[in-house]
C-alpha positions in Angstrom: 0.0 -2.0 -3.0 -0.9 -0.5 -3.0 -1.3 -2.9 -3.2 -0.8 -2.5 0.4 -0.1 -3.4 0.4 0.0 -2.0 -1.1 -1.0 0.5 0.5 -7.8 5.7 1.6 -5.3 5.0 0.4 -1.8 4.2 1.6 -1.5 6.0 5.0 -3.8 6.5 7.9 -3.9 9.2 10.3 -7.5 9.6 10.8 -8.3 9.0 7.1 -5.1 8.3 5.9 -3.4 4.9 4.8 0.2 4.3 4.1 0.4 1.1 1.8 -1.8 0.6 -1.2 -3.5 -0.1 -2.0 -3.7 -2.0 -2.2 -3.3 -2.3 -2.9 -1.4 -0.6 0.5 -1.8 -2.1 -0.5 -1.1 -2.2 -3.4 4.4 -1.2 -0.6 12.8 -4.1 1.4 13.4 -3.0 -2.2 16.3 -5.3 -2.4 15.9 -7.7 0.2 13.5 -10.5 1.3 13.1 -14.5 2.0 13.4 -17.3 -0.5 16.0 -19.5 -1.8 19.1 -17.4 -2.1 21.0 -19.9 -4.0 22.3 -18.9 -7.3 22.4 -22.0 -9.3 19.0 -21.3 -10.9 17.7 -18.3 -13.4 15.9 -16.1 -12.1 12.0 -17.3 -13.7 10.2 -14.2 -15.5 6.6 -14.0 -14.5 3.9 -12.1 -15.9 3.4 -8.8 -12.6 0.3 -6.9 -14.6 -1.7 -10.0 -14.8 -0.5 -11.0 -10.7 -1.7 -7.5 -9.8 -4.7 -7.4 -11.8 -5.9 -10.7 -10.2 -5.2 -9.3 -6.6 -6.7 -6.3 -7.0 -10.1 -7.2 -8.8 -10.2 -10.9 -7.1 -10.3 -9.1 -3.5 -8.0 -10.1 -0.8 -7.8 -10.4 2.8 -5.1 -9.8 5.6 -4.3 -11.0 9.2 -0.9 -8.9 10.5 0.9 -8.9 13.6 1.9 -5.7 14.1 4.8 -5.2 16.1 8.0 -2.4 16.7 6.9 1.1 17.6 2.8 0.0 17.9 2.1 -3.8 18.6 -0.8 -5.4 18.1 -3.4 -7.7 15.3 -5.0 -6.4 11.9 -7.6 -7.7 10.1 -8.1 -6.1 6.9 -10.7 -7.0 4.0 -10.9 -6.1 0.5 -13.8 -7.8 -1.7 -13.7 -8.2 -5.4 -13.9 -5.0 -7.3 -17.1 -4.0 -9.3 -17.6 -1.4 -11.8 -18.5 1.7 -10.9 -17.5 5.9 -10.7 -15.5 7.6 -8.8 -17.3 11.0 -6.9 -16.5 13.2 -10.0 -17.7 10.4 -12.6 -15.5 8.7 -13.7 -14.9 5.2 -14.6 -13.3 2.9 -12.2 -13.1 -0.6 -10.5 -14.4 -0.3 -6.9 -13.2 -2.1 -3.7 -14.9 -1.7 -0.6 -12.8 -2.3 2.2 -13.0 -3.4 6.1 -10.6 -3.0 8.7 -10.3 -3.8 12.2 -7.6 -3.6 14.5 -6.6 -4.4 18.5 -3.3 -2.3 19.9 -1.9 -3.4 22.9 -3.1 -1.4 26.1 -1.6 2.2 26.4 -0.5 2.6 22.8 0.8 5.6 22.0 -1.3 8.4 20.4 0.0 8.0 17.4 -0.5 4.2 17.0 -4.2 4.6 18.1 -4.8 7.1 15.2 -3.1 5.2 12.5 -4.6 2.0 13.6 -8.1 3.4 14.0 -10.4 0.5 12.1 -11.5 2.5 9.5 -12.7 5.4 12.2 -14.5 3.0 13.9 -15.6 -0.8 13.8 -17.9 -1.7 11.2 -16.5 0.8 8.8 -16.1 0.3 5.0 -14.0 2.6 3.3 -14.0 2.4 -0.7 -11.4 2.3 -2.9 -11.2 3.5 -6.4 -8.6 1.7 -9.0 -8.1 2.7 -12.4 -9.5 0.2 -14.9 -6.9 0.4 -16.9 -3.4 0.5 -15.3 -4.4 -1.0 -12.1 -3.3 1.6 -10.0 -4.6 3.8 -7.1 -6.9 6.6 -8.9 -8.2 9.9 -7.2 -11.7 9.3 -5.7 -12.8 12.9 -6.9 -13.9 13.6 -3.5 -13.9 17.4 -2.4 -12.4 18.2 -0.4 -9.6 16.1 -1.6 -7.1 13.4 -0.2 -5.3 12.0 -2.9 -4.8 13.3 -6.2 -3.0 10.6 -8.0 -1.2 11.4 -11.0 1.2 9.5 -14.3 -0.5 6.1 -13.7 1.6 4.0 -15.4 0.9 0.4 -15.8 2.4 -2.9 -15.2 4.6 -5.1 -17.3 3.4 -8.4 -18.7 6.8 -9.6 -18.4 8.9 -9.3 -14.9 12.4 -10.7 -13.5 15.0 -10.2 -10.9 16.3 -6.8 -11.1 13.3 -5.5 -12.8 12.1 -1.7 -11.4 9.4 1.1 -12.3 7.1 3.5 -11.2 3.3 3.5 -10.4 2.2 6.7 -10.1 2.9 10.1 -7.7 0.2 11.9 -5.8 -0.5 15.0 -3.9 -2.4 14.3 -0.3 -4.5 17.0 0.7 -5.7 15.4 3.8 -9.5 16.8 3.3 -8.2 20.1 3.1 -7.6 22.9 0.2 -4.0 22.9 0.8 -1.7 20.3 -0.3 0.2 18.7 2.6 2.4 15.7 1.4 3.4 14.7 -2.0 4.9 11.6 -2.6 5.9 8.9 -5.4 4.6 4.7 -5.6 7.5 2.9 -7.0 7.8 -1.0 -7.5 10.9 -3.5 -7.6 11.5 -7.4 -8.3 13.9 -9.4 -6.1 15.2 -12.8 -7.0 13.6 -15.4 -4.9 12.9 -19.0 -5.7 13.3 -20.3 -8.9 9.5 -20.1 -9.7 8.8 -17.2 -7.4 9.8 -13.5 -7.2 9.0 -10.8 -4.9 7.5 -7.3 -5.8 8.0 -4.1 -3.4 6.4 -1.5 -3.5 7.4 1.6 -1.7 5.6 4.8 -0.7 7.6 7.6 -0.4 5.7 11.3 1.2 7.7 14.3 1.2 6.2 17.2 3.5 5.3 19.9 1.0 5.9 22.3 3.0 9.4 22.2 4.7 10.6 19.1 2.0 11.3 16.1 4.8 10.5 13.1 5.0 7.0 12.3 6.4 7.1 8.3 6.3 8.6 5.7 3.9 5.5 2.6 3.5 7.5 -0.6 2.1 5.1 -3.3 1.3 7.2 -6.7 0.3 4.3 -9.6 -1.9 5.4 -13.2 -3.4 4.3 -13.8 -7.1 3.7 -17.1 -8.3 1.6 -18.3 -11.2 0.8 -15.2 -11.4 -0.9 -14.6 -8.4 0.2 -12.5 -5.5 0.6 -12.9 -1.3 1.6 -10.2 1.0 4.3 -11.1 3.0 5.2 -7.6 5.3 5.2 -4.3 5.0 7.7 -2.0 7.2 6.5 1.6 7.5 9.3 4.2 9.1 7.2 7.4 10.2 9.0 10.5 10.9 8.2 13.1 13.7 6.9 15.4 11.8 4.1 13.4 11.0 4.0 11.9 14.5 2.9 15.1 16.1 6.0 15.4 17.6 5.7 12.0 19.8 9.5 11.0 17.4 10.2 8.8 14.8 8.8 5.1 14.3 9.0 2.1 12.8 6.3 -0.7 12.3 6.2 -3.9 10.9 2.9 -5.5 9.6 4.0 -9.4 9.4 0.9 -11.0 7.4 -0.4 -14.8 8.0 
């Protein structure tokens, strides 16, 4: 969520995160593992109280990384606390920790979005609204992202079940709007006593109205508790700095 996973927040380019958050986490809309047989119901599970538990309970992440960059993640999000974002206002906090190895002679590109944080031993906080559970706007100023239409999650979930989490504008730390973008969620049939929820991250360049990436972040929920599985981000040249498009998987262990 975003959860990336989903997935500060989502996308990272120096300070940006796709995913989360989450979330990213906090994000294979129709597709994914599990028993494919249909000679069960699909089960209806309870998604606001799964992501509420992930999100305040803190999680933790070991990907493979592989496709256009290759390489190992470790990523680290403690229990949330209650606190305020920069302008003041309430929200659950989750201070964050990522480090990450890229094979030798990764692209540009790869070693920017992969960049631990800006450096080993950084924490970055994120800000999650008490309420919905969502991604929130930290309030910092110059801004990154401003979320917007937090909507929150159902108690009750099944196969075939859709929504929407919120939409944002990302100003990168700048006083222009670059991207703007919309966090959607899904629910997939998979065993019957599990589903999966995907989440997808959708940024739009402002500017010219393409496609800057597509963040896909694919968890299992089961007694009402969530697990990333992977998350599949396809970046577009545009926001590659003209090194082309990409595609990355994050497989988590």
């Amino acid at each position: 969520m975003i959860l990336n996973g989903a997935t500060s927040q989502l996308l990272k380019t120096t300070n940006l995160k796709l995913g989360l958050a989450l979330l990213s986490t906090v994000m294979l809309a129709a597709c994914g593992g599990g028993d494919s047989s249909s000679s069960y119901s699909s089960p209806t599970l309870n998604l606001n109280t799964a992501v509420r538990s992930y999100v305040t309970g803190g999680y933790s992440t070991n990907a493979v990384i592989s496709g256009d960059c290759q390489g190992t993640k470790i990523q680290n999000t403690a229990a949330t606390y209650s606190g305020m974002t920069y302008a003041g206002l309430p929200a659950l906090i989750g201070n964050e920790t990522e480090t990450d190895f890229l094979v030798p002679n990764s692209s540009p590109f790869c070693s920017a979005f992969y960049n631990s944080n800006g450096g080993q031993g950084q924490v970055e906080k994120i800000f999650w609204d008490p309420t919905t559970i969502n991604l929130m706007t930290d309030g910092a100023n110059p801004p990154n992202y401003v979320y917007s239409n937090l909507q929150p999650y159902p108690s009750a979930v099944t196969a075939g079940s859709k929504g929407t989490m919120s939409t944002y504008i990302n100003y990168f730390g700048t006083s222009q709007a670059v991207t703007t973008g919309v966090l959607t969620w899904s629910i997939a049939a998979d065993t019957s006593t599990t589903l999966l929820f995907n989440t997808v991250d959708e940024a739009t360049f402002i500017a010219t109205g393409k496609l800057a990436y597509t963040s896909t972040t694919t968890y299992r929920i089961a007694n009402n508790t969530l697990k990333a599985l992977f998350k599949v981000i396809e970046v577009y040249s545009g926001f590659t700095g003209g090194e082309g498009d990409f595609t990355i998987t994050e497989t988590y262990q």
